[in-house]
N, C-alpha and C positions, 0 to 999 in steps of 0.2 A: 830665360832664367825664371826661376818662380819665387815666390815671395820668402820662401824659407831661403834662401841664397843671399837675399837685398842684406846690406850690411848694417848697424846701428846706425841713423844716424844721416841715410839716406832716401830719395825724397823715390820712388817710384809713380808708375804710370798703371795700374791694370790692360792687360792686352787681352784676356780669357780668363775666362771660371772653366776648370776640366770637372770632371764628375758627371753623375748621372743622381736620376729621381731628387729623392729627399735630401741627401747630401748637398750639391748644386743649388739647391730650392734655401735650403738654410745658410748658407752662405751669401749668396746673393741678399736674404735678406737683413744680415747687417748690413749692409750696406758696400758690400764690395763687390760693384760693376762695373762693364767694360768703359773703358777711358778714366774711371776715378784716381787722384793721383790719395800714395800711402804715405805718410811718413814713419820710417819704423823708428819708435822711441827707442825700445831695450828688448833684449830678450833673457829669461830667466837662466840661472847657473847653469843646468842641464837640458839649455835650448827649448824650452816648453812650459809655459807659451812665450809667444811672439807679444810683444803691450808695438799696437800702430796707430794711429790717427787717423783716420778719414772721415769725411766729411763734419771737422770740429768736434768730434767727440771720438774717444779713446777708446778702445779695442784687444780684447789680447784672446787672443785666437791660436788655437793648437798647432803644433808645428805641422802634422797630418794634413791639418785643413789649409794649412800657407803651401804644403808642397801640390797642392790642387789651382792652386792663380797663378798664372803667367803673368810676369809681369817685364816692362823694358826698365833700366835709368832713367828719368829727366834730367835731360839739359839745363844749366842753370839759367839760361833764357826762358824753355820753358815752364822753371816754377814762378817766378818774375808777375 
């Protein structure tokens, strides 16, 4: 699943960044790399953008760019 999928409200895992060059390069450097868990706060009326959380600070990243992260669910063990 990819991060435009994850539902409000739920805690994600990053598993991959898809992309190439500059795209990939700008992502990553918000801060969304492999293993970091998301939490997605909300997403706007007409799905765009996504507002998530990682690493303590908030985030709101275009639906385009969330349909590029692969991401799994965490278990509620491992947000814990």
């Amino acid at each position: 699943m990819n991060l435009r999928e994850a539902r409000v409200g739920q805690t994600v895992k990053v598993v991959k960044v898809h992309g190439e060059g500059p795209v990939r390069r700008r992502i990553m450097d918000m801060g969304i790399t492999k293993g970091q868990s998301i939490y997605v706060q909300k997403v706007a009326p007409l799905g765009d953008p996504v507002e998530i959380t990682i690493r303590n600070y908030e985030l709101s990243v275009r639906k385009a760019d969330c349909e590029m992260v692969e991401v799994e669910p965490l278990d509620a063990a491992e947000e814990a």
